[in-house]
C-alpha positions as CSV (number, residue, x, y, z in Angstrom):
1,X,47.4,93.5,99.0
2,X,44.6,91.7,100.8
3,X,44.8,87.9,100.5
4,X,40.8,87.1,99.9
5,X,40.3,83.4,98.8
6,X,39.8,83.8,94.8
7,X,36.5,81.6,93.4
8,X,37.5,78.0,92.5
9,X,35.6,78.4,89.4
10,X,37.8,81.8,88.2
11,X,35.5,84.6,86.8
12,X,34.3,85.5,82.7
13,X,35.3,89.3,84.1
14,X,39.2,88.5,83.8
15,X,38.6,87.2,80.1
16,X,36.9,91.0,79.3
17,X,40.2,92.5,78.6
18,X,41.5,90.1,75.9
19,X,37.8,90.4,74.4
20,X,38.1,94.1,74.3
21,X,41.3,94.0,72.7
22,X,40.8,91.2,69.9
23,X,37.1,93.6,69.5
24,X,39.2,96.5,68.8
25,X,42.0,95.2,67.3
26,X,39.9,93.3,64.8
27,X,37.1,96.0,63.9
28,X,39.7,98.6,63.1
29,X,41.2,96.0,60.5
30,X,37.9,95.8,59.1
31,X,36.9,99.6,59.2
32,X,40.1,100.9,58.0
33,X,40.6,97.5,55.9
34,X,44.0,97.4,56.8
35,X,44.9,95.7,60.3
36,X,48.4,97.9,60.5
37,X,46.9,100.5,61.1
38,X,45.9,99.9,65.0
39,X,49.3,100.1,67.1
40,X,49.3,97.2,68.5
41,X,51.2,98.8,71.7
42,X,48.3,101.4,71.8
43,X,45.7,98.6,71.7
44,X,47.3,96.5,74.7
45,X,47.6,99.4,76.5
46,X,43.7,100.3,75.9
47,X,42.5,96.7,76.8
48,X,45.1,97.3,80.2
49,X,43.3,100.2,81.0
50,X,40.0,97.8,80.7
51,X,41.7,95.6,82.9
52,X,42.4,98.2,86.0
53,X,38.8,99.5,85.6
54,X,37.3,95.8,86.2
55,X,37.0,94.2,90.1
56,X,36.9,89.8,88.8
57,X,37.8,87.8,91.6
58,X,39.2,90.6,94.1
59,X,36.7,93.6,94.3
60,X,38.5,94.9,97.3
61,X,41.7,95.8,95.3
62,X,42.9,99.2,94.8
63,X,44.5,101.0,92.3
64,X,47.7,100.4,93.8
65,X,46.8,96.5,94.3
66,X,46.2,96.2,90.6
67,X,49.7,98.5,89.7
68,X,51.8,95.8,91.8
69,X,49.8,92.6,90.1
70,X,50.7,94.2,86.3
71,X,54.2,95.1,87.5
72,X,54.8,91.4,89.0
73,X,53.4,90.4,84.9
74,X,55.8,92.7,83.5
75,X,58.8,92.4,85.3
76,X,58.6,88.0,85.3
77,X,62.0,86.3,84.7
78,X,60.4,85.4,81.5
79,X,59.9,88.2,80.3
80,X,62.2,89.9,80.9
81,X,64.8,87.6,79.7
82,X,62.7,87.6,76.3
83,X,63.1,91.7,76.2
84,X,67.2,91.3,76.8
85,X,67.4,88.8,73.6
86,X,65.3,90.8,71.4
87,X,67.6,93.2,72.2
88,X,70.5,91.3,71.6
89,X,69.1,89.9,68.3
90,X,68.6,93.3,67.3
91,X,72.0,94.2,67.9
92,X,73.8,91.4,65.9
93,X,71.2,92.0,63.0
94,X,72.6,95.2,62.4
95,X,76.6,94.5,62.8
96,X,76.4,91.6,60.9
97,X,74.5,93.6,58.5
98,X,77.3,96.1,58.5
99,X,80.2,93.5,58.3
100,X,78.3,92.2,54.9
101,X,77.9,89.1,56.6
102,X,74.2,89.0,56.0
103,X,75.4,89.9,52.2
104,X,77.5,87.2,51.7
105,X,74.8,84.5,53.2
106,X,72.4,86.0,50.8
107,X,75.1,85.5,47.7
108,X,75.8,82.0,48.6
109,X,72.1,81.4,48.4
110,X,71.3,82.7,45.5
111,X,74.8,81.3,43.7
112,X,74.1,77.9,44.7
113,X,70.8,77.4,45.4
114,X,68.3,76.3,42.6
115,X,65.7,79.6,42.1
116,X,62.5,77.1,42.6
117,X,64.3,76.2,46.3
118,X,65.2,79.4,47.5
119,X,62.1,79.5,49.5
120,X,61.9,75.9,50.8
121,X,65.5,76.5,51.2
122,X,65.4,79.2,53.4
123,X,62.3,77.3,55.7
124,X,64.9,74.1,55.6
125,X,67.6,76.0,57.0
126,X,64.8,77.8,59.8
127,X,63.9,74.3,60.9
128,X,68.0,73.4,61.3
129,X,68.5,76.8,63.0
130,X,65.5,76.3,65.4
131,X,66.7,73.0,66.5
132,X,70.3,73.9,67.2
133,X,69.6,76.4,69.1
134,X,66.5,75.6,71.1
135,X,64.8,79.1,70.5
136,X,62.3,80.5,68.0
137,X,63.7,84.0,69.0
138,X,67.3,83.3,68.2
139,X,66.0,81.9,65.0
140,X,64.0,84.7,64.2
141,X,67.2,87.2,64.8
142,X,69.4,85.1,62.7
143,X,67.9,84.0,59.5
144,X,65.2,87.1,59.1
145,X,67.8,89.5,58.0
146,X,69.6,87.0,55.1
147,X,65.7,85.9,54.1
148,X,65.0,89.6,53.7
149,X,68.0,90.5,51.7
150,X,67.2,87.5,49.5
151,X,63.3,88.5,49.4
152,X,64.9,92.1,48.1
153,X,66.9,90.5,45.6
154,X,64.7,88.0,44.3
155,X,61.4,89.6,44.2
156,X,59.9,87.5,46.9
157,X,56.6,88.9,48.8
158,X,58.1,89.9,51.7
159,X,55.3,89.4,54.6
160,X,55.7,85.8,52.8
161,X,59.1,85.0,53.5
162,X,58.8,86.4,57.0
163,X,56.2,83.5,57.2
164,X,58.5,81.3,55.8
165,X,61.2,82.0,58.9
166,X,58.6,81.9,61.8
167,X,57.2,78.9,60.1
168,X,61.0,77.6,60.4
169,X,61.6,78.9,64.0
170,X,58.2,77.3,65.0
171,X,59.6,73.8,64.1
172,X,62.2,73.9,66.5
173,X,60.7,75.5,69.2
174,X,58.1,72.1,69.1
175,X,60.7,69.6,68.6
176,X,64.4,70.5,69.5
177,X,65.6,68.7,72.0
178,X,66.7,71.9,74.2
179,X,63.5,73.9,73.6
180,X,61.8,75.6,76.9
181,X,58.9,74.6,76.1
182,X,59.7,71.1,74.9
183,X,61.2,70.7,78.1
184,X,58.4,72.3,80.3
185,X,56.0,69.7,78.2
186,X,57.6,66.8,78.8
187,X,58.6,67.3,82.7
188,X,54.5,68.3,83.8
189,X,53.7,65.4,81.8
190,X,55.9,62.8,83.4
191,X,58.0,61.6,80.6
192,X,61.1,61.7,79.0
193,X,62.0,64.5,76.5
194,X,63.2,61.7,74.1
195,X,60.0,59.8,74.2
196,X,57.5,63.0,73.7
197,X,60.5,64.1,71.0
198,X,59.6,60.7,69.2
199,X,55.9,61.0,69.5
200,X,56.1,64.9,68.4
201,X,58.3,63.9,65.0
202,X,55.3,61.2,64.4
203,X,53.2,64.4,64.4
204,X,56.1,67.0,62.4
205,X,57.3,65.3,59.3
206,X,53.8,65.3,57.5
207,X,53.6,68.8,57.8
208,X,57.4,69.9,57.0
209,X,57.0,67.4,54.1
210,X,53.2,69.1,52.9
211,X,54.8,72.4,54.3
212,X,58.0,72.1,51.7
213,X,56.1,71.4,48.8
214,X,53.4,74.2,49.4
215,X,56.8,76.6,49.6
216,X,58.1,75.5,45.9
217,X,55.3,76.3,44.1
218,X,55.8,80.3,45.1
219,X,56.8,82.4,42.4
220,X,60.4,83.6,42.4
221,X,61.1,86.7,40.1
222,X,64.4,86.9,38.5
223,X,67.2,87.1,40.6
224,X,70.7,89.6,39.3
225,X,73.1,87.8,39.8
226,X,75.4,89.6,38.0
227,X,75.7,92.7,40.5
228,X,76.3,89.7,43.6
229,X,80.4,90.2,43.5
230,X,82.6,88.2,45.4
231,X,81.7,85.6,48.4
232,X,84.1,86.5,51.3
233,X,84.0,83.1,53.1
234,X,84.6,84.5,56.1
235,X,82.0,87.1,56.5
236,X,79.3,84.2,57.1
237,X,82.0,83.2,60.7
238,X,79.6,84.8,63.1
239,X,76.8,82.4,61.9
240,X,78.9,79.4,61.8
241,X,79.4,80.7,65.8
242,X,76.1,80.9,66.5
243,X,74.6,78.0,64.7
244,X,78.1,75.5,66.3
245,X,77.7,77.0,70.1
246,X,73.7,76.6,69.6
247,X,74.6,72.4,69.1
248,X,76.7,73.0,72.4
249,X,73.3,73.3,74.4
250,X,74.8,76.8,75.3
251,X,72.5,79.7,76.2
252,X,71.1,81.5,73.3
253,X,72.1,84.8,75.8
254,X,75.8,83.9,75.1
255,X,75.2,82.3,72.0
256,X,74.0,86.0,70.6
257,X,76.9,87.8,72.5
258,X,79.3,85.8,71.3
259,X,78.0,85.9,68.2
260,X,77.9,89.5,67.9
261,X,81.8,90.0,69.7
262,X,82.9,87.6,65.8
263,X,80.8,90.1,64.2
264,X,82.5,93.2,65.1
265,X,86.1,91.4,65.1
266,X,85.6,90.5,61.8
267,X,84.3,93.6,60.7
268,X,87.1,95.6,62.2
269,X,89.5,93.8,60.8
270,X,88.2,93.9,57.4
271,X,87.8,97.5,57.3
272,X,83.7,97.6,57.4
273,X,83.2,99.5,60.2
274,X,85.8,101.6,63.2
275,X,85.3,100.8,66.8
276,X,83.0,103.7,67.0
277,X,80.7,102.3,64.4
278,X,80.5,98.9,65.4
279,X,79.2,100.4,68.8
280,X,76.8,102.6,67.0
281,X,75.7,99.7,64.8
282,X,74.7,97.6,68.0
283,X,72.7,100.7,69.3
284,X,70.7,101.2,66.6
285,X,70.2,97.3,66.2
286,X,68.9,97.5,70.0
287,X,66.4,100.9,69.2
288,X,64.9,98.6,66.6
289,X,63.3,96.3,68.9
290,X,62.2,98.9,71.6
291,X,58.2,98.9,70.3
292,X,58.3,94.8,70.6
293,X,60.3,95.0,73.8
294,X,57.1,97.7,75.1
295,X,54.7,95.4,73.7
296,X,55.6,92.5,75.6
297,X,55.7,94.6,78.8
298,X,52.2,95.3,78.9
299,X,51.1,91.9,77.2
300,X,52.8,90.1,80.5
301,X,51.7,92.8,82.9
302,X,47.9,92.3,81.3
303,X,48.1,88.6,81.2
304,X,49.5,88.9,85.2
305,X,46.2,91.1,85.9
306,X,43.8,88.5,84.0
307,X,44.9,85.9,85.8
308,X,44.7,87.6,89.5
309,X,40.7,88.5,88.1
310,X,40.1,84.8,87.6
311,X,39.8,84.8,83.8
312,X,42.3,82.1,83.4
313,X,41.0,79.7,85.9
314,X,37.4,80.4,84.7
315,X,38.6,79.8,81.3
316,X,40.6,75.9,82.5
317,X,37.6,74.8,84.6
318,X,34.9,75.8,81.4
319,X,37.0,73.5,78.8
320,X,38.0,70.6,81.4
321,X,34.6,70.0,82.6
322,X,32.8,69.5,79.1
323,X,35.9,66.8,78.4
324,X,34.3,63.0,77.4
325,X,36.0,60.4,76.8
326,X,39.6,60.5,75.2
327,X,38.7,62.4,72.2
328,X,36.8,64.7,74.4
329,X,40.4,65.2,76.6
330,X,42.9,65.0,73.4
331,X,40.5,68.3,72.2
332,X,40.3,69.9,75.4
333,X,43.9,69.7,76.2
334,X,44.7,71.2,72.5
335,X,41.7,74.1,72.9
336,X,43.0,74.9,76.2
337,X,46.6,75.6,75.1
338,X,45.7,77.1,72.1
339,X,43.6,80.1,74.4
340,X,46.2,80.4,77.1
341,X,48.9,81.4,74.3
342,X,46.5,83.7,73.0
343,X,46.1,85.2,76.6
344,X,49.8,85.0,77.4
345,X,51.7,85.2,74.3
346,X,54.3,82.7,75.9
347,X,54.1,79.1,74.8
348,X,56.3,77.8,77.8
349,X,54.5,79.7,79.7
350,X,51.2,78.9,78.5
351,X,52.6,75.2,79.0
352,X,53.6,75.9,82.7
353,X,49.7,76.7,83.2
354,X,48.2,74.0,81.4
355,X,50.3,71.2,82.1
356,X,49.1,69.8,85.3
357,X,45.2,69.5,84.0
358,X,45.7,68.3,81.2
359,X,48.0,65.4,82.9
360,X,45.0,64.9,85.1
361,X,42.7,64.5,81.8
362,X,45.6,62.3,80.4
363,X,45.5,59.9,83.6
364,X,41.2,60.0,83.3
365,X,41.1,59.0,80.1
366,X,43.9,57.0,79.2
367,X,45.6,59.3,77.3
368,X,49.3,58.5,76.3
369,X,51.9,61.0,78.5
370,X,54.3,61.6,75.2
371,X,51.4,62.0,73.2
372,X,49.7,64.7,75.5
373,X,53.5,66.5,76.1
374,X,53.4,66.7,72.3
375,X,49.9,68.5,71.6
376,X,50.5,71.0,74.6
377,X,54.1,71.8,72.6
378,X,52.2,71.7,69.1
379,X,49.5,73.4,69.9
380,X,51.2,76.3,71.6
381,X,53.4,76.6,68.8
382,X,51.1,76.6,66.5
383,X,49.0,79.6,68.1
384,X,52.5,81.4,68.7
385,X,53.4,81.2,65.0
386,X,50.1,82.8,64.3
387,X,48.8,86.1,66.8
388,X,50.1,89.0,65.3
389,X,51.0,90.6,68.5
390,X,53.4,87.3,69.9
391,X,57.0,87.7,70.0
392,X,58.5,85.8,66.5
393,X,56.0,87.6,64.3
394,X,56.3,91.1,66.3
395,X,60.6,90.6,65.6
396,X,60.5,89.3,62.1
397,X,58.3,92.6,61.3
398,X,60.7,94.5,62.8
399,X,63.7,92.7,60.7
400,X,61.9,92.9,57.5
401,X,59.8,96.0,58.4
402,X,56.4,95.0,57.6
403,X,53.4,94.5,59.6
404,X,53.2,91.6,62.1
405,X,49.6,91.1,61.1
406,X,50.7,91.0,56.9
407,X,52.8,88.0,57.9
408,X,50.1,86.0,59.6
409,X,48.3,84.6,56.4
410,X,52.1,83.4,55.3
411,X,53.0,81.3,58.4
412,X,52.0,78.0,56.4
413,X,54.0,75.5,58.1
414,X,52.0,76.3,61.5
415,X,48.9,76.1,59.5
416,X,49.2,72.8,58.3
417,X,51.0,71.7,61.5
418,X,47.5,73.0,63.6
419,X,45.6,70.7,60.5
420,X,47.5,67.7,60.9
421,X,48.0,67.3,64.6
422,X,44.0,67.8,64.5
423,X,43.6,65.0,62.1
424,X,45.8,63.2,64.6
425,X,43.2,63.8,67.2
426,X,41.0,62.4,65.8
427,X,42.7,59.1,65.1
428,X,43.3,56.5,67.2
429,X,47.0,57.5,67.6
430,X,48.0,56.9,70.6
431,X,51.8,55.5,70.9
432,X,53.0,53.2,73.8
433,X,54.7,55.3,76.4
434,X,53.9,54.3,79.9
435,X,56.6,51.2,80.4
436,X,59.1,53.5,79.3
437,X,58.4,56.5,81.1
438,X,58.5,54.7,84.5
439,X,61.8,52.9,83.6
């Protein structure tokens, strides 16, 4: 590929393929007044084709050029590690849905639980699972299933309780103290992950609390518990796994893996399933998450291939350089991680990118360190609990099987997590972090 110096100043061209796609994606919502009805793999793959048609910041690239720039997008460590645990989530979905595990969760619930806090119940548990484990995707894969079966059983709108578990996943991936993009926040910004963990919680707690009370005034239909049978205490083992190794700091990988080996053990033994079923129970588990897996192939290898046009870099260096003062910086910061996880569908990611400006707008404008980790980790999480085509919506559709898109007007707590860290913005918040961070 020839290595021509790109423009400092990126180029509007790179951003045309994201604006094709929202045009499209959006207009055939409206037209056909129903936004499900757009494949959303068909639609990245359109705005792709966009994207090899347009020249941006290298006009001397060929066809082959641009192949090896999406295929370097596609084929990051990032994401692919993000394809292998949707497919691992898929897979212990299904065998512990064939072992009755998710069953048994679901009876427990509704036996002990009070039928006003089934829902804020099942977003409490979300924001415990989130935070043991680290991962919004591990979340999604372990508590979507048992919310769905209770959504079933219960007559719960189900595009709202798949809300209800991205909304819980969403917490932990902002705050848990072994979250990527916790992590990546706090290390480009210079400071501890316990001090940008205290300043985030500052930030949190209004909107679980406002977030919890919202969820208890949903209408719950009458539940049969009659028909519930017997709670086999040890069906519910391969979550106690999961959610036990998850406070281990282990990797969500093994975490599933092991997680799934309980599952089929248990299931064996109990009679569920034969050796032959378990395995075909884990294949079909791993077909189910082939269209998100596809998806988030071409998102990375379009995201790659708008960043190599300048789009991107056009897109930092138009919100940095209209920053004034600290509010101005506080905004820009959020605005500027808010786009990039619209353009990458990565939070940590989109963190990795944004992290070094906005320490440099931190440092010009006297901006606490823990207070900017925590709006580049809110703010991303709060745009990566809302676009339909991300990862945690795209699996809990798949899990509940409704529309990624149907679940977007449900995801409350990022909602009201995006209004009050805005409010915060515009307060004089700004907590005492640079003694600390240098000790």
């Amino acid at each position: 590929m020839k290595d021509n110096e790109p423009s400092p100043n990126g180029n509007f061209v790179g951003l045309l393929p994201l604006i094709f796609f929202l045009v499209l994606y959006i207009s055939s919502g409206i037209l056909t007044g129903s936004f499900d009805n757009l494949p959303l793999l068909v639609a990245m793959m359109l705005a792709s084709v966009v994207a090899f048609l347009l020249k941006g910041d290298h006009p001397e690239d060929t066809f082959e050029d641009k192949l090896t720039v999406f295929f370097k997008g596609a084929g990051q460590e990032t994401m692919i590690l993000m394809i292998v645990i949707f497919m691992l989530a898929g897979a212990f979905y299904y065998i512990t849905k064939s072992m009755h595990a998710v069953e048994t969760i679901t009876n427990i619930g509704l036996t002990f639980l009070p039928r006003s806090f089934l829902v804020p119940g099942v977003f409490i548990l979300g924001c415990i699972l989130s935070f043991a484990m680290g991962t919004s995707m591990g979340t999604v894969a372990a508590l979507m299933p048992i919310a769905a079966s209770i959504a079933q059983i219960a007559h719960i709108n189900m595009p709202l309780m798949a809300g209800v578990v991205v909304s819980g996943a969403m917490f932990g991936d902002d705050l848990s103290l072994i979250s990527g993009s916790a992590i990546v926040s706090a290390k480009t910004q210079g400071v501890t992950i316990f001090e940008k963990f205290k300043t985030n919680t500052i930030m949190v707690v209004p909107a679980v609390l406002i977030t919890i009370g919202l969820l208890m005034t949903v209408t719950v239909g009458h539940a049969n518990l009659t028909g519930l049978g017997a709670i086999h205490w040890l069906n519910i083992l391969p979550y106690v796994v999961v959610i036990a190794l998850s406070f281990m700091n282990i990797n969500v990988l093994i975490v599933l893996l092991l997680g799934i080996v309980t599952a089929v053990v248990i299931g064996l033994s109990s009679g569920a399933f034969d050796f032959i079923g378990a395995m075909d129970s884990i294949h079909k588990g791993i077909l189910s998450m082939a269209d998100i897996a596809m998806i988030s192939i071409i998102v990375g290898g379009l995201a790659q291939l708008m960043h190599h046009m300048g789009g991107i870099q056009w897109l930092l260096t138009r919100i940095t350089k209209h920053a004034n003062g600290a509010l101005g910086g506080k905004f820009a910061v959020a605005f500027l991680i808010l786009l990039l996880d619209l353009i990458t569908t990565n939070n940590t990611v989109s963190i990795m990118i944004a992290g070094p400006i906005a320490k440099d707008l931190a440092e010009t404008y006297h901006i606490s360190k823990s207070y900017t980790a925590s709006i580049l980790d809110v703010f991303s999480c709060v745009g990566q609990g809302i676009i339909p085509y991300g990862g945690q919506l795209l699996m809990a559709g798949a899990i509940a099987q409704v529309s990624a898109a149907s679940i977007v007007p449900y995801s409350w707590y990022c909602m009201v997590l995006g209004i009050v860290s805005v409010i915060f913005l515009l307060t004089k918040f700004s907590p005492r972090d640079r003694r600390l961070s240098a000790m």
